[in-house]
N, C-alpha and C positions, 0 to 999 in steps of 0.2 A: 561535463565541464563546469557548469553555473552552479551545481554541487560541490566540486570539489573549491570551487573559488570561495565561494564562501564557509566551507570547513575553515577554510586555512585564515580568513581575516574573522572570523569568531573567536577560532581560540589563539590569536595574537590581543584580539581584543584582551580577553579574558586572563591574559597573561601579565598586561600592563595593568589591568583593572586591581589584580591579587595583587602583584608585586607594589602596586602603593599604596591600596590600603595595609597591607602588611607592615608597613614604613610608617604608618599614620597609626598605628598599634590593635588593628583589627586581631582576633584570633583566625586561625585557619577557619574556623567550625561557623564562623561569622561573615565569612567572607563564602565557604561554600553554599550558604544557606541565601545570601544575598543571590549569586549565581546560578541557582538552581544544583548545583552540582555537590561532592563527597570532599568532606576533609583529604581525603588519602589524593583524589585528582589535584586538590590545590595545590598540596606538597608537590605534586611533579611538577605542578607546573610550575612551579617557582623555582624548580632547579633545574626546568629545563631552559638551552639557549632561545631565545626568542625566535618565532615563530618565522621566516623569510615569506615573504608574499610574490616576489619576481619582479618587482618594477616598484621603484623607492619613493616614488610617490603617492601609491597606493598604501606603500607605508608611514609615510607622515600620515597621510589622512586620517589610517585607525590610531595610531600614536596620539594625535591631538584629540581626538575622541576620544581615546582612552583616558587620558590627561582630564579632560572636562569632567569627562562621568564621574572618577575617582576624586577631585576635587570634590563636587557633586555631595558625590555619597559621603564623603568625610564631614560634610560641613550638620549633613542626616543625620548620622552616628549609625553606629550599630543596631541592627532591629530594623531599620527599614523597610518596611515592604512596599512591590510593584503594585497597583491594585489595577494598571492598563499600560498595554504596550501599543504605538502607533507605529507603524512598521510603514514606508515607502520607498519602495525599489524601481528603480525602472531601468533595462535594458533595450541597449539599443544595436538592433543588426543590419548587416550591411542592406544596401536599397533602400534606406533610410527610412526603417520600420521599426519601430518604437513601443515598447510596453510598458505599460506604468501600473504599478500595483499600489495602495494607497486602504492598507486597510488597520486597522484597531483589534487589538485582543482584549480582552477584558477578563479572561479565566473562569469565566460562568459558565454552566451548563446550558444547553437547549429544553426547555420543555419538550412535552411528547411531543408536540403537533410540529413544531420546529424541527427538531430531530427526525420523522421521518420527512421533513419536507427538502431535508440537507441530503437523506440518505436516497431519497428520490432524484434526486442534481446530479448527486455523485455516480448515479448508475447509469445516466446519461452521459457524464464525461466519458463514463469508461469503456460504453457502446465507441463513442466516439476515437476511441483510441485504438479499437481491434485493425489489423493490421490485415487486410488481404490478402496482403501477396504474402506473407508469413503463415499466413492460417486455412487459405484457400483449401489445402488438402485435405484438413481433418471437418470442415463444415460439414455438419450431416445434410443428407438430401430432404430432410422435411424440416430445417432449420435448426439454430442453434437459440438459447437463452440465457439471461444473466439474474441469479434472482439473489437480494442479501436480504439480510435482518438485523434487528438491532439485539444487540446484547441481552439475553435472556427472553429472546421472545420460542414460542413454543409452540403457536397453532396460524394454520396458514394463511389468516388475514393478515398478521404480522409479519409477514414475508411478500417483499415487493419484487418484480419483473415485469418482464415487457408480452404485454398481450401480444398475442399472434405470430411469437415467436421471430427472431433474426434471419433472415434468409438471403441469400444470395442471389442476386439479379445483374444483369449484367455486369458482370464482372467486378460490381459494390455488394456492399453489405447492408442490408434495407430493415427499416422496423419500423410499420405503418400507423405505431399507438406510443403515447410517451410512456414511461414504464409506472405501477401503479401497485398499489397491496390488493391484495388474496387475489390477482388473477392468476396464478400460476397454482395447479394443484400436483401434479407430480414432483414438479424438482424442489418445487415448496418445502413437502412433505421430504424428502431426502434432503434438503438442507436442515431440516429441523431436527431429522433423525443424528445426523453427523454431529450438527451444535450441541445434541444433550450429550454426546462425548466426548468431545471437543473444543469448548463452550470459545474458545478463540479463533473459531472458522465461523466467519457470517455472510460469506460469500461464497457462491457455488456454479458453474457454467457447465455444458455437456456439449463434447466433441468426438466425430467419429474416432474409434479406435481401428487402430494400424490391420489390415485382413489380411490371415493366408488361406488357401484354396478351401479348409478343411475348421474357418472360424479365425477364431481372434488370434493375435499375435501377442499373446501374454510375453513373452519370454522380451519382446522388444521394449514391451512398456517397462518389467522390471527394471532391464538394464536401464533405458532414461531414466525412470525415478532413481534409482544407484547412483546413477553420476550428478544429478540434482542434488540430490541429499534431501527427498523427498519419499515422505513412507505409503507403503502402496499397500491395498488392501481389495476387498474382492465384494460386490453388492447385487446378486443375483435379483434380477427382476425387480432395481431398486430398494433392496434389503441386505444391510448392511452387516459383514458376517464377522460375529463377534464382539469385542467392547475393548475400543482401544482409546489413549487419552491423544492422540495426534491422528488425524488424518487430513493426508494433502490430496491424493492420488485415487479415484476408486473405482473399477471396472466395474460394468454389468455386460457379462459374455453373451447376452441375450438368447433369445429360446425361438420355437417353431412361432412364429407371426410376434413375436419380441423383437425388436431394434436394438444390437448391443451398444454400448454409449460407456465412455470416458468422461468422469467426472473430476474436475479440477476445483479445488476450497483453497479460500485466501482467506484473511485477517481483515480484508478490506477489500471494496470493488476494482480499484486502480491494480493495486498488487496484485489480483486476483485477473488481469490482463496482463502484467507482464510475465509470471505464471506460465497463463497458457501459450503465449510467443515463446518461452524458452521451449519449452516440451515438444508444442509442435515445430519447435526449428531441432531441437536433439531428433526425435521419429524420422523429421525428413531426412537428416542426415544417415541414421541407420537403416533408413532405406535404400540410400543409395549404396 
């Protein structure tokens, strides 16, 4: 919902933004460049009807915004650059609970220490996001883990997860260490093997795979990855068979005193939970 609301008052914005400086005698290629966006999107959007929002005072508001900016930018000229954006939103839901966000962009980079300090946050929100009663099935019995990395890393101190692994306790999801670099050597090492093939997978989690009497239920998983649109591949004993440039999906059917395990890779820690709620809600469903 709070997505698509704001798709639709961005590019209403962006619509009034084009449409006057275009009037004001900007080129398209000046006005995409101001916007972040392609000559070729400007064109449509300036021959497309303007944008409806559902409620015509939401529409003034980006109107008179739009109006201000593009004044704004005209008085700037052509060439202007952002060099900070101050972004404050805040939602408000019923019980009269209120959120406010109140932050600044600046378009910098993070140094190292920064960067894994972000990507340390980020593997907590997204502990925080795993969903129980969605995932309960596939949790393995000696726990599950979440481990990412950062873009071109390659040996397993560079690779953060959470000591002592995710586990299951009363009917929660528990993890008794905040997550940290090189404690994790197994899934480590297999995120790192997938990243040199993969270089846009830096996230990686293991969940039981689907059993029938006689081992693994390969045939179930292909289908889910099928209707994901998700490509599947096969990691015997954690070794990854072949050299492919995508991998989302990847089984280890496990061996005599081996645990088999379902490996799931994202782009990112967040993505990389919704992910594994889709999978494990398609499994559950072809089980039934």
């Amino acid at each position: 919902m709070l997505g698509t609301i704001g798709d639709k008052w961005l590019e209403r914005l962006h619509q009034h933004v084009a449409k006057d400086l275009r009037t004001k005698g900007w080129s398209q290629n000046e006005i995409a460049d101001l916007l972040g966006s392609t000559q070729s999107t400007i064109s449509r959007q300036m021959q497309k009807t303007i944008r409806k929002l559902g409620a015509t005072a939401d529409e003034a508001t980006i109107d008179s915004w739009g109006n201000e900016l593009s004044q704004a930018l005209a008085s700037m000229g052509p060439g202007t650059q952002v060099v900070r954006q101050r972004l404050i939103v805040e939602f408000q839901f019923t019980g009269n609970h209120t959120l406010r966000f109140d932050k600044t962009l600046t378009g910098l980079d993070l140094d190292a220490g920064q960067e894994q300090r972000a990507l340390l946050r980020r593997l907590e929100w997204a502990a925080s996001r795993l969903d129980v009663k969605r995932i309960g099935h596939v949790i393995p019995a000696v726990g599950m883990n979440i481990a990412s990395c950062i873009h071109g890393a390659f040996q397993p101190s560079e690779v953060a997860a959470f000591p002592g692994r995710i586990t299951l306790v009363d009917g929660a999801l528990r993890h008794h260490e905040t997550p940290s670099f090189g404690t994790s050597k197994h899934l480590a090492r297999f995120l790192l093997a997938a990243h040199s093939q993969d270089e846009s997978k830096v996230s990686a989690l293991n969940i039981k795979p689907p059993l029938l009497e006689d081992g693994v239920d390969v045939q179930r998983i292909k289908d889910a990855c099928d209707s994901l649109g998700y490509a599947f591949n096969t990691a015997p004993k954690g070794e990854i068979q072949g050299k492919s440039s995508k991998h989302d999906v990847l089984l280890d059917e496990g061996a005599f005193g081996w645990e088999p395990a379902l490996y799931i890779l994202a782009h990112n820690p967040l993505e990389l939970i919704d992910r594994t709620h889709q999978i494990a809600s398609v499994l559950a469903g072809d089980a039934a």
